[in-house]
N, C-alpha and C positions, 0 to 999 in steps of 0.2 A: 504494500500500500504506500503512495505517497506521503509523504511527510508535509507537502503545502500545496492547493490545490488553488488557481486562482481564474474567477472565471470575470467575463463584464457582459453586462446587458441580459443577451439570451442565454447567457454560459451557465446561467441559473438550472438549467432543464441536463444539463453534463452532470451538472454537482450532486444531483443524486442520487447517481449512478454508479458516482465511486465512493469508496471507503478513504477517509483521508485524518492527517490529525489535525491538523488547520486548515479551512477553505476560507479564502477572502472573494467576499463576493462584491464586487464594482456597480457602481449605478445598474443595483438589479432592474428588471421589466418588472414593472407594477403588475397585478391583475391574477397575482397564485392566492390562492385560497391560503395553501399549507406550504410549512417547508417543513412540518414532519419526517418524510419521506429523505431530507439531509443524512450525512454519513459521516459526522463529522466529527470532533470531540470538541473543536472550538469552532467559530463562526465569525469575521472580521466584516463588516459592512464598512465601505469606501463610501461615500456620495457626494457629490458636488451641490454649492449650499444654493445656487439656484433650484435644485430640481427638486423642489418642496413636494412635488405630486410623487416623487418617488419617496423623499423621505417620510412623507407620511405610511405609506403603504407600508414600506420596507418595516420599520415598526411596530405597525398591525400582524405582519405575518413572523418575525422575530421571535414575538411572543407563545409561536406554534412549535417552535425550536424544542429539543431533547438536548439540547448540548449549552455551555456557557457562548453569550455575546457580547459583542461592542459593537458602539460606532464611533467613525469619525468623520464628521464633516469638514471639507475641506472646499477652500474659493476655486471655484470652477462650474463648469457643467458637464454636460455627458461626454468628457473628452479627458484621457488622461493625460493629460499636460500639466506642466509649471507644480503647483503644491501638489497636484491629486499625482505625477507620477515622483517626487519628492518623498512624500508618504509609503506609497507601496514600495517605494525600492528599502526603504529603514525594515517594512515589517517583511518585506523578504528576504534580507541578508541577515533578521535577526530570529 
């Protein structure tokens, strides 16, 4: 099993399908009921502080989670550029 799993957008529907110890999920696609169905032992939510329609959701379904979460909001939007890929490269080399 991987040891860090990272997906963006639709990578949501990959992630739980594999077994992993950390998956960072990127400005997920709003509109999951569940992420139950995750494989994960930890959970890292990325999102850019423009995409409030994500971060609300993303929240709502968090809470359907079997495993420990965060989030981090970072200035941006659906684009991993400048802070948001700043971010993910510290939580992947660590």
């Amino acid at each position: 099993t991987p040891k860090l799993l990272v997906s963006f957008s639709l990578g949501i529907l990959i992630a739980e399908k594999y077994k992993t110890d950390t998956l960072i999920l990127c400005s997920p696609t709003p509109g999951f009921e569940s992420l139950s169905n995750v494989k994960a032992k930890k959970v890292i939510f990325i999102i850019g502080d423009t995409e409030k329609w994500v971060i609300k959701d993303a929240r709502r379904v968090a809470k359907t989670l079997k495993c420990p979460y965060t989030f981090h909001i970072v200035k941006g939007k659906h684009k991993v550029e400048k802070d948001y890929q700043k971010l993910l490269l510290s939580l992947v080399q660590n």
